[in-house]
N, C-alpha and C positions, 0 to 999 in steps of 0.2 A: 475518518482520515484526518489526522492532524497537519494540515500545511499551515502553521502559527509559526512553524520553526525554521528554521533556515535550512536544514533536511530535507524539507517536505517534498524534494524528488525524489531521493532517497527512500524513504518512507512510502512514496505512491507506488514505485517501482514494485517494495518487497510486498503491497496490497497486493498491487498487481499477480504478484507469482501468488500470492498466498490464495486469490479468488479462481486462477486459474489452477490451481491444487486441488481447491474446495470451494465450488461453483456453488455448495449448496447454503453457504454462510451468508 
């Protein structure tokens, strides 16, 4: 997870969907 950036909710959010997509990652 990159939060260096000023996104980085942005960014946590689409982790977010992405681990709840693919739990297996």
């Amino acid at each position: 997870s990159i939060a260096k950036r000023p996104s980085y909710m942005s960014i946590c959010r689409v982790e977010s969907k992405v681990l709840i997509s693919f739990p297996d990652a």
